[in-house]
N, C-alpha and C positions, 0 to 999 in steps of 0.2 A: 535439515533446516529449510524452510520453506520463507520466502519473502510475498507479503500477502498487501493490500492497499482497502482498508477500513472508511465507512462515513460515519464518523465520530458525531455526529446527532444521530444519524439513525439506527448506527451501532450493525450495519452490516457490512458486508465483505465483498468486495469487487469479483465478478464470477467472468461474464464476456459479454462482450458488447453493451444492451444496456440492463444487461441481468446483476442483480446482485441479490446475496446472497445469506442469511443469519446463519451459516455454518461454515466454520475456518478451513473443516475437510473440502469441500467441494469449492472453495475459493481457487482463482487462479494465481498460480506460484510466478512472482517478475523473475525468480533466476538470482535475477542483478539489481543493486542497487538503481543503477546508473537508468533499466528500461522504467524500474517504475516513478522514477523522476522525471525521465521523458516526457513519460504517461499522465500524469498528473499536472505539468508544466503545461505541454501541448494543448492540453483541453481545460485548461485554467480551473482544475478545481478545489473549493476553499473543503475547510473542516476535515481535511485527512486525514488519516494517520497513518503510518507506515508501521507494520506490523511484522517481525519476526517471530515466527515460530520454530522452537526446537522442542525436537525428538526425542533427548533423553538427558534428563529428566522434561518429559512436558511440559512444557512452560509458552509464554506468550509474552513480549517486551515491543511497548509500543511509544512511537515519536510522531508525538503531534506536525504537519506541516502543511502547506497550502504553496499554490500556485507559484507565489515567490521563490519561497524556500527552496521547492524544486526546482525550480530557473536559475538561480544559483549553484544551488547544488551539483547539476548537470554542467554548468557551466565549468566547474572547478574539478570537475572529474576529467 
């Protein structure tokens, strides 16, 4: 299971620093819910999505969220 963070208009994948990415493999894995809320919080950004990915069966589930959401979220963790 891989936890990945999506810009949901331009439909790519967070990779590092200011790289991003149209391929879910080479995307960087938060680990944790709690870093990519941080992450997302910290640097205030809108249209997100937070994206899980799992291994078996392949599959991909994703939750819209933005800057708030994440400040919240972080906060109640």
């Amino acid at each position: 299971m891989r936890i990945l963070l999506r810009d949901s208009r331009k439909r790519l994948y967070f990779r590092h620093g200011p790289v991003w990415t149209s391929n879910p493999d080479a995307a960087f894995d938060f680990e944790h819910w709690q870093d990519l809320f941080c992450f997302v919080s910290e640097r205030r950004l809108a249209g997100m999505e937070a994206v899980l990915m799992l291994d078996n069966p392949r599959r991909m589930e994703s939750v819209p969220l933005d800057a708030r959401d994440a400040g919240r979220m972080k906060e109640a963790a």
